[in-house]
N, C-alpha and C positions, 0 to 999 in steps of 0.2 A: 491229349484226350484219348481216351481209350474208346474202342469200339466192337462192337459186336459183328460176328462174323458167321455167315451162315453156307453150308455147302451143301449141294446135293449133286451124286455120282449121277450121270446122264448118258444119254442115247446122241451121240454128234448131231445126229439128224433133227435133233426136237431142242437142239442148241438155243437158237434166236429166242424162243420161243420161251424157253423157261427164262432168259434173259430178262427180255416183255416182264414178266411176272414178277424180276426180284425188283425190276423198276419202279413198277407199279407200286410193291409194297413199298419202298421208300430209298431203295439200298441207295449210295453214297457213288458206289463203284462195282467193277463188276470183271471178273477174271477169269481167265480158263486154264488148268491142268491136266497134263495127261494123269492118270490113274495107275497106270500099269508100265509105265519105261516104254514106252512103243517112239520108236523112232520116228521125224517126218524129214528128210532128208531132203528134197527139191520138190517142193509143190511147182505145180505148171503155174505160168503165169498168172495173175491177175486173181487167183483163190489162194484160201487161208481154210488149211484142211484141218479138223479135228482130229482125237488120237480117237481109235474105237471106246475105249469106254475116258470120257470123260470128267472132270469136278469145277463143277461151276459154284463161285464165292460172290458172295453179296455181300458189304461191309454196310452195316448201319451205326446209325449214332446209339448210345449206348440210351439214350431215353426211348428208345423202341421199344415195346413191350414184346419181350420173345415168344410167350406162348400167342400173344393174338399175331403176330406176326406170322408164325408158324402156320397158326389155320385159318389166316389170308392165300398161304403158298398154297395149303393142302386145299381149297377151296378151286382158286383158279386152276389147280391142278386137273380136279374131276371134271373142271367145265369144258378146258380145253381137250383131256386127253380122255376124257371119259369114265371108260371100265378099267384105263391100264393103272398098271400096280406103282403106287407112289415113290420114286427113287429115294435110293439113302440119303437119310437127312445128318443132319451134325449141327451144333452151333457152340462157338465160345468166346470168350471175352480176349481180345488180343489188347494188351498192354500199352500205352503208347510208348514209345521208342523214335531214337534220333534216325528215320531211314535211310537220309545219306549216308549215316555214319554204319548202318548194318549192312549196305551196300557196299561201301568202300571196306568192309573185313573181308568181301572176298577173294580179294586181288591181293597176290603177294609178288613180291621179287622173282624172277624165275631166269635161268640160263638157256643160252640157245647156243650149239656149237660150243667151240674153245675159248672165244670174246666176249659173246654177248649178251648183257642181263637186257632184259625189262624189268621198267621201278615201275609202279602207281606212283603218280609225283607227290604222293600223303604218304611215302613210305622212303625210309634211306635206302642209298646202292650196298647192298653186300659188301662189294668190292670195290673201293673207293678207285682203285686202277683198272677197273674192267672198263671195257663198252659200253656204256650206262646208258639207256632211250630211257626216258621219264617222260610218263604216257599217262594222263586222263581222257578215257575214249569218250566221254560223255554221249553225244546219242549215234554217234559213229561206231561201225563195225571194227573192230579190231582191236583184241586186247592182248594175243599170245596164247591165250588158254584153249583156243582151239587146233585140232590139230593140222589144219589146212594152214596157217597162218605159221602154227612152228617150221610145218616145213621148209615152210617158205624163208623164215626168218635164219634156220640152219643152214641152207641153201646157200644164201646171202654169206652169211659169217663164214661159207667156206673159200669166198671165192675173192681173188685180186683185183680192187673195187676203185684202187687209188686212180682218179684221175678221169674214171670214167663218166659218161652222160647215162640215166638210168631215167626211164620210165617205169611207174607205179601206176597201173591203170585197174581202176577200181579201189579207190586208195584210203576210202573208208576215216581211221582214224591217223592215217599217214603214216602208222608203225612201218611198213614195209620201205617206203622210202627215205624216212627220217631215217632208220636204221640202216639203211645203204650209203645214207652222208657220214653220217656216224663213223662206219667201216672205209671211210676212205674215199667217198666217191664226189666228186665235184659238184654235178648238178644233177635235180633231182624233175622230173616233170611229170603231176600229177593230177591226173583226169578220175572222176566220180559222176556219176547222173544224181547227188546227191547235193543240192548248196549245203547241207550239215555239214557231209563229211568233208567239202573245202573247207569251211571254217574251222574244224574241229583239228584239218590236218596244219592248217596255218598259224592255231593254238598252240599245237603239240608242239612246231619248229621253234617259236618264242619258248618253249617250257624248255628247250634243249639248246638256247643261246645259240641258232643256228641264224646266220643271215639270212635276211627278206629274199636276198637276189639269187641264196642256193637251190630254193625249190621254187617252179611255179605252178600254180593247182589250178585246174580250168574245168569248167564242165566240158562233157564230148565233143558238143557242134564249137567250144571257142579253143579247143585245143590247137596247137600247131603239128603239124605231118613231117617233122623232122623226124627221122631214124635217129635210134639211140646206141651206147653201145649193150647194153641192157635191159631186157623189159620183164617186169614181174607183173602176174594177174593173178591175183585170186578171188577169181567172182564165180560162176557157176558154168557147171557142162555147156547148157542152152547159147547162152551171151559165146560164151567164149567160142562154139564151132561158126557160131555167125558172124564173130568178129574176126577170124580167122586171117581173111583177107588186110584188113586194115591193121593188124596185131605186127604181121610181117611185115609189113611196108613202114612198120616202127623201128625195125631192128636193122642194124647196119649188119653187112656181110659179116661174117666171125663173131658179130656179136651171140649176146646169150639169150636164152628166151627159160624162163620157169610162170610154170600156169598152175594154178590149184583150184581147192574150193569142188574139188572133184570126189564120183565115187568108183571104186577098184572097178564097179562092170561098165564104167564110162572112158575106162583109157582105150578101147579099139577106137572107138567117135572122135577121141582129142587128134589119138596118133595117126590116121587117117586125114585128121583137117589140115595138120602143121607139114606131116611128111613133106609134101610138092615144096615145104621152102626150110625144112629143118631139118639135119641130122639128129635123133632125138635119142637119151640116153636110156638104161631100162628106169622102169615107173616105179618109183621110194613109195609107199604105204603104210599107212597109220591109224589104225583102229576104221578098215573099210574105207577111209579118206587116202586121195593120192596127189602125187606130183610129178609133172609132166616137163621133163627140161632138155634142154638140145642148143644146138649152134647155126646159125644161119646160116647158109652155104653160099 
């Protein structure tokens, strides 16, 4: 079914507000874009920040009449905001379409290091002899395409993995530790504050014919405090200086530790929290994202 889709450029701060309105008139759904590429890189906790100029869409069913529809918005507009001047308007007819299927074109194959691909599991490995993770992140973090997650994934592909115990903490869609079994590593143990991203990571290890008993995925409070020889995190600046303490207490002496999900004026905070328990290497960099790795003394 096709639908009609209406957008007007807005003021963050008058956000909810024109939302209220496209409700009102009938919309179906209702979406936000930034405008302009304005980065939002680690909102603080518990907020969901606007870009400065943003475009709020309101999809209706195509039996809505667009002009009275229109000066329904322009209507509530004047009541709510007054005298100010009516944001750009737009409206068009969007076609129906399979959206799994336009969602899933934008994941392709991609290499990390000398070994190792990521497939989408709707797509063949390149290289029928590479390292192949075949990955549906479904509503879990972690696809490869970011560049905190490459690093992390390069990271891995560079290191002698055979035999080790590796913690994956924050482990999203399990790429980071499925791909460390993958590369050779015995057992994987992986903690999320997410039940999605256990399931989704317990998904991916069935998509990659990996045994029940090589990875186990726990939320935080039910994980075990066993030191690993290994631990990757890529979750954010905040979580990570606060976890600091219980991060260490994961990693066995000589083990290794890689942290991401970081930005370049965040490595004095990371390398100040780890230093007291980690030899730490210089910080890898990637479009203003970093990676913070070291060995446990």
């Amino acid at each position: 079914m096709p639908w009609l889709q209406i957008k007007l450029e807005i003021n963050p701060d008058s956000a909810e507000r024109y939302e209220d309105i496209l409700l009102e008139a009938g919309c179906a759904a209702v979406t936000y874009q930034d405008s302009e590429d304005q980065p939002i890189f680690e909102p603080d906790l518990g907020t969901t920040p606007l870009w400065q100029r943003t475009t709020i869409s309101g999809l209706f069913d195509t039996d809505y009449d667009m002009a009275a529809t229109e000066a329904f918005i322009r209507e509530a507009h004047s009541t709510i905001f007054k005298n100010s001047d009516f944001p750009t308007f737009s409206a068009e007819i969007l076609e129906d379409k399979d959206w799994e299927r336009e969602w899933m074109k934008n994941y392709h194959p991609m290499q990390f290091g000398q070994r190792l691909w990521i497939c989408p599991s709707w797509r063949e490995a390149p290289d029928p002899n590479a390292v192949n993770l075949m990955l549906d992140p479904g509503l879990a973090f972690g696809t490869g395409t970011h560049p905190t997650t490459a690093l992390c994934l390069e990271w891995l592909d560079a290191q002698t993995l055979e035999g080790k115990k590796v913690t994956d903490y924050g482990c999203g869609s399990g790429i980071l530790g499925i791909a460390a079994l993958l590369l050779g590593a015995d057992h994987v143990i992986a903690v999320d504050i997410d039940i999605q991203a256990i399931q989704a990571t317990r998904d991916n290890l069935g998509r990659n014919k990996l045994s029940d008993d090589r990875l186990d995925a726990y939320l935080p409070e039910s994980a075990p405090q066993a030191a690993t020889d290994v631990l990757v995190a890529n979750i954010l600046a905040g979580p990570l200086v606060e976890l600091a303490p219980t991060l260490a207490e994961r990693v066995k002496p000589g083990g290794l530790l890689a942290l991401s999900g970081l930005l370049i004026h965040q490595a004095d905070e990371i390398i100040q929290a780890y230093s007291p328990w980690f030899d730490l290497d210089p910080v890898a960099e990637r479009e203003e994202w970093i990676r913070v790795t070291g060995v446990k003394r």
